[in-house]
Residue frames relative to the residue before (quaternion, step in Angstrom):
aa qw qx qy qz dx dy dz
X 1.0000 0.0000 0.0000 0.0000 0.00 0.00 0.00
X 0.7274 -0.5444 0.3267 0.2604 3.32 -1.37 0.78
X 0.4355 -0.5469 0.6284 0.3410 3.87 -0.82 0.14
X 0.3112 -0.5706 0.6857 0.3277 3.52 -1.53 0.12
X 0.4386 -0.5851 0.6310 0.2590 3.24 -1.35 1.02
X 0.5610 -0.7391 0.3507 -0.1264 3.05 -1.76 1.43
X 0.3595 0.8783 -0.3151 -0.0067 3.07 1.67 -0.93
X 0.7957 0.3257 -0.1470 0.4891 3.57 -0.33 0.64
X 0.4289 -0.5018 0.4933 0.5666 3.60 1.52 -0.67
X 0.8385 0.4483 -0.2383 0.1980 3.41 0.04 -1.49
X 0.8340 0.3052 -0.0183 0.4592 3.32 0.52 -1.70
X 0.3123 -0.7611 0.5354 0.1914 3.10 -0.73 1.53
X 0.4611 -0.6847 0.5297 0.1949 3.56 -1.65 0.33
X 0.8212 0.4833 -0.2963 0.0647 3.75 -0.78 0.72
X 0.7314 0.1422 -0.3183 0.5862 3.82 0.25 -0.12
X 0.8317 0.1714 -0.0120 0.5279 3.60 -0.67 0.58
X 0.7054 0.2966 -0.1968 0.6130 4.09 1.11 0.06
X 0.1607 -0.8009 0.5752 0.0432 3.48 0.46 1.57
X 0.6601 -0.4324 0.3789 0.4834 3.77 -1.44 -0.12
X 0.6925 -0.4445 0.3894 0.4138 3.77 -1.06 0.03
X 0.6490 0.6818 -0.1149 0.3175 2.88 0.97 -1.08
X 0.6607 0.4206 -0.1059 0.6126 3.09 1.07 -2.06
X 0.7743 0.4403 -0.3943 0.2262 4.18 0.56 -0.50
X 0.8158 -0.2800 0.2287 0.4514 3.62 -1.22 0.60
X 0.1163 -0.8018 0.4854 0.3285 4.00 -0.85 0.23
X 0.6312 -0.4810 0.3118 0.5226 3.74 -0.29 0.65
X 0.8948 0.1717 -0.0864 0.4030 3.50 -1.50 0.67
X 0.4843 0.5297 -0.2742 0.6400 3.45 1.93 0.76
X 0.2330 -0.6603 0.6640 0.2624 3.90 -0.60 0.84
X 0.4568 -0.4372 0.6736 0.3827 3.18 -1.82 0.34
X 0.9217 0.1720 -0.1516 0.3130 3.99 0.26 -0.06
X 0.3478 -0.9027 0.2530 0.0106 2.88 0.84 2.00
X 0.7025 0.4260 -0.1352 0.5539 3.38 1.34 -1.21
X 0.5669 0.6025 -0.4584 0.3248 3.77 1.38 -0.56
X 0.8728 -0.1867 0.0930 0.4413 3.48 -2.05 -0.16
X 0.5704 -0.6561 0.3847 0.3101 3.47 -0.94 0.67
X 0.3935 -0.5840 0.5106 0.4933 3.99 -0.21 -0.83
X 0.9260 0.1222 -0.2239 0.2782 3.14 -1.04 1.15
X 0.0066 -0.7890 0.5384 -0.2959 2.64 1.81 1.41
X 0.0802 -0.6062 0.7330 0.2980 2.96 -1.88 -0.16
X 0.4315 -0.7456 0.4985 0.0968 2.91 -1.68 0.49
X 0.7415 -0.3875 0.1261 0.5330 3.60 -0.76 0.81
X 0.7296 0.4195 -0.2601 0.4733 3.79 0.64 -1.50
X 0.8198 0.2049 -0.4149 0.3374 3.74 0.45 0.14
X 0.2059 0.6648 -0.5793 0.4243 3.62 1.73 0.76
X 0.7841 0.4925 -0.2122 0.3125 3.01 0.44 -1.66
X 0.3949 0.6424 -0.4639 0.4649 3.97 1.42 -1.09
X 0.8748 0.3813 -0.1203 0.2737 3.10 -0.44 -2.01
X 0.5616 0.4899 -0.3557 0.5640 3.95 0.99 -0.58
X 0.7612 0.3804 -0.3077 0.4256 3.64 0.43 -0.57
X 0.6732 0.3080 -0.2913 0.6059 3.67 1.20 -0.13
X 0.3582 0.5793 -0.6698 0.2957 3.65 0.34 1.06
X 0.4015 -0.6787 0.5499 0.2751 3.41 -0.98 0.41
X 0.1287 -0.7903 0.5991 0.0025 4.05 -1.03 0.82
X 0.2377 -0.6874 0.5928 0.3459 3.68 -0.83 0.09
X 0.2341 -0.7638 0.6004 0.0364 3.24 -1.40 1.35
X 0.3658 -0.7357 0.5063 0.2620 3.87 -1.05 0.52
X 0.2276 -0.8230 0.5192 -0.0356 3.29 -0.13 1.27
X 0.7627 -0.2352 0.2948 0.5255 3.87 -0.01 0.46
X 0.8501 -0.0486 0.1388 0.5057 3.50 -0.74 -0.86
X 0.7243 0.4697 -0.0852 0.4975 4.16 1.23 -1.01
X 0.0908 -0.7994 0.5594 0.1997 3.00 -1.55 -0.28
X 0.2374 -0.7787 0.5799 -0.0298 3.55 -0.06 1.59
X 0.4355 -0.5824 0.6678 0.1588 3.50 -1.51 1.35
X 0.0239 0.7222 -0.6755 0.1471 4.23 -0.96 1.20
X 0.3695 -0.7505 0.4646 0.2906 3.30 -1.23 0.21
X 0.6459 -0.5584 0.2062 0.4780 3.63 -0.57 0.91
X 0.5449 0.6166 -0.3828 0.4200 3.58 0.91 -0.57
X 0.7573 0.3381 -0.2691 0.4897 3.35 0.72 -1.34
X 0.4316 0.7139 -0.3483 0.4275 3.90 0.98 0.03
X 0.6014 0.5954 -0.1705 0.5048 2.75 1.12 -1.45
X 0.7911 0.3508 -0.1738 0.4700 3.42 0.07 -1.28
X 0.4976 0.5719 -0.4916 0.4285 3.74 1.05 -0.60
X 0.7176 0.5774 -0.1979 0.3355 3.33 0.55 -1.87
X 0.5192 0.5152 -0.4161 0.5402 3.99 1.17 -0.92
X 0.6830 0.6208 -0.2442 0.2974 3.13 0.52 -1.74
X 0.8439 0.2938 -0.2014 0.4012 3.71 0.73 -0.43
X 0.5567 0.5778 -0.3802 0.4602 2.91 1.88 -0.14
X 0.3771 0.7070 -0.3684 0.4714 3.36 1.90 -0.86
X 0.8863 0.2112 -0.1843 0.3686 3.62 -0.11 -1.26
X 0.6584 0.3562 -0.5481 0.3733 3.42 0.90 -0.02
X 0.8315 -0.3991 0.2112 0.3235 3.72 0.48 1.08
X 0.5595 0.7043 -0.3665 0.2379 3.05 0.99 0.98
X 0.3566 -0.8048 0.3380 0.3329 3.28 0.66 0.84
X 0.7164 0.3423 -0.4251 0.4347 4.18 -0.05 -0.26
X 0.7851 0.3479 -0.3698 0.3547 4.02 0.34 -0.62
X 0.4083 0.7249 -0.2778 0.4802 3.20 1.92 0.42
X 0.6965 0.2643 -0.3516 0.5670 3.85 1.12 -0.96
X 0.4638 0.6844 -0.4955 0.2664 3.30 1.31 -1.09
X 0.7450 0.4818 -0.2009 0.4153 3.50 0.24 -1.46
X 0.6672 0.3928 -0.3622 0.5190 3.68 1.00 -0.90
X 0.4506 0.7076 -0.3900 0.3796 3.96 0.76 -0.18
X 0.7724 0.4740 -0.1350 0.4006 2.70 0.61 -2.17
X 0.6255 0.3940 -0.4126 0.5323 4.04 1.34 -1.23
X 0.6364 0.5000 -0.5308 0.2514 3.63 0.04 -0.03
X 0.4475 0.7098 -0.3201 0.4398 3.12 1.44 -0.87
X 0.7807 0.4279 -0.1152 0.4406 2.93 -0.41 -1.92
X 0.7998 0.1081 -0.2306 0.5436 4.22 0.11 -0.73
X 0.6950 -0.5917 0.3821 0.1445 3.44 0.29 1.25
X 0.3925 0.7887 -0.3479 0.3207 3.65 1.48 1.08
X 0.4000 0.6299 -0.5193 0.4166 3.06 1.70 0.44
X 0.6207 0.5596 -0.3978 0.3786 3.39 0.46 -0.96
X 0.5960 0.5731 -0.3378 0.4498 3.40 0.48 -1.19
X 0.8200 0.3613 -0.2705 0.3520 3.83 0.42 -1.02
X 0.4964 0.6854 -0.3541 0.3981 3.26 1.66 -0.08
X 0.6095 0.5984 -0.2581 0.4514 2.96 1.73 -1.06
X 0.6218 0.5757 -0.1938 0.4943 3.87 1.15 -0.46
X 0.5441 0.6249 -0.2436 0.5042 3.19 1.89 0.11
X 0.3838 0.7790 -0.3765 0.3226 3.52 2.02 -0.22
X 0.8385 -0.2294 0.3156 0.3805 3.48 -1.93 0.75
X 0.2818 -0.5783 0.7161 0.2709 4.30 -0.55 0.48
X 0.4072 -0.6818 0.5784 0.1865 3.29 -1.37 0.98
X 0.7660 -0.2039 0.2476 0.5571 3.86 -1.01 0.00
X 0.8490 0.3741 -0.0887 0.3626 3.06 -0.22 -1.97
X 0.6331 0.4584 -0.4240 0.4574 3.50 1.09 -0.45
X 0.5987 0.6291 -0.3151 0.3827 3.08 0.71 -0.87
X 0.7275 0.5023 -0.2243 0.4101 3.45 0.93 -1.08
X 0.4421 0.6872 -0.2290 0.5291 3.38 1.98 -0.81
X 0.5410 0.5119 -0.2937 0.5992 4.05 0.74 -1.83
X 0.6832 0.5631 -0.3400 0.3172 3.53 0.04 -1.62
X 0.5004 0.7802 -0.1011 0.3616 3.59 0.79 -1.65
X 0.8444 0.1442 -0.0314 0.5150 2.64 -0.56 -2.06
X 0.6007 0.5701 -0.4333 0.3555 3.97 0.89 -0.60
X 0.6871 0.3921 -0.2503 0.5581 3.65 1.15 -0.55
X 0.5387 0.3443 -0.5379 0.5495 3.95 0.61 0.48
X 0.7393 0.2954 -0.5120 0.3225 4.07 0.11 -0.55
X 0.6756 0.6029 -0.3528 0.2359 3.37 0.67 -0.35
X 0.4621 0.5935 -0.2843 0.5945 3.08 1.82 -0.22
X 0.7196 0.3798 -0.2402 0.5294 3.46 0.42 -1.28
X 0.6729 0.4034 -0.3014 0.5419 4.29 0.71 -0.08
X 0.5210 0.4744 -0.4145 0.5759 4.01 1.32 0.26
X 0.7198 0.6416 -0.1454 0.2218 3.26 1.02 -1.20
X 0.7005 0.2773 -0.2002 0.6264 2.79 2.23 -0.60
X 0.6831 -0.4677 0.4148 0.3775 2.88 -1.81 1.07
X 0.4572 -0.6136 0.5894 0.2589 3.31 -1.79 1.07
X 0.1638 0.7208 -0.6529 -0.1651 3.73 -0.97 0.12
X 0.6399 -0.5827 0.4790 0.1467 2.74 -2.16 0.89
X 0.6097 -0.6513 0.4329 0.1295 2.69 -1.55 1.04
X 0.4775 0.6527 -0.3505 0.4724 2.99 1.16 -0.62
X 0.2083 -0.6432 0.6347 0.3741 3.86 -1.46 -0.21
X 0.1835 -0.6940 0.5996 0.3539 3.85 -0.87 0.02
X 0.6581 -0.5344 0.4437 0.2904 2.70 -1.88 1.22
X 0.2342 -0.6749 0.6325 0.2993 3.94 -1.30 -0.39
């Protein structure tokens, strides 16, 4: 097997201890051409576009809001006139936001006796009531 190479007397060369040469020079990125300084990035593009202020038409007025809150106004009415996706969206998002998953995990606890006996119950009336009907075939018959 090889010697480590010496350079200097001192500093030994190999896994993880490149030559002097080959390593980074101080006050030099290893990635000259990469992101600039003081980029922003996607999550404060996004911060700042959502806290611009806009004028919205409110009923009878117009009231200065930020696009975020727009945003939610706008789900919000498509929600109630009876659409069904900007409706969970929004009901998603308040769980999210006030921290009501947790809470539903908690509703996930041991079945007590009586519930249990209930599960019990209803599992032995469908299974009766699915013996009870005739099986039909998947098949079509021919005529």
């Amino acid at each position: 097997m090889a010697e480590p190479k010496k350079p200097g007397g001192h500093y030994t060369v190999g896994y993880g201890k490149p030559p002097k040469q080959g390593q980074f020079k101080k006050g030099r990125s290893g990635n000259p051409k990469g992101r600039p300084k003081g980029t922003k990035n996607l999550r404060t593009d996004l911060l700042e576009e959502f806290g611009e202020q806009i004028l919205v038409r409110e009923g009878n007025h117009t009231i200065k809001t930020s696009k975020q809150r727009a945003l939610v106004k706008s789900q919000m009415a498509r929600g109630l006139k009876g659409h069904d996706r900007p409706a969970a969206k929004l009901l998603d998002l308040m769980t999210r936001v006030h921290g009501l998953e947790a809470e539903a995990d908690e509703t996930s606890a041991p079945l007590s006796e009586d519930e249990q006996a209930v599960a019990k119950a209803l599992e032995a009336r469908i299974l009766r009531k699915a013996a009870a009907e005739p099986k039909r075939s998947r098949k079509a018959k021919k005529p």
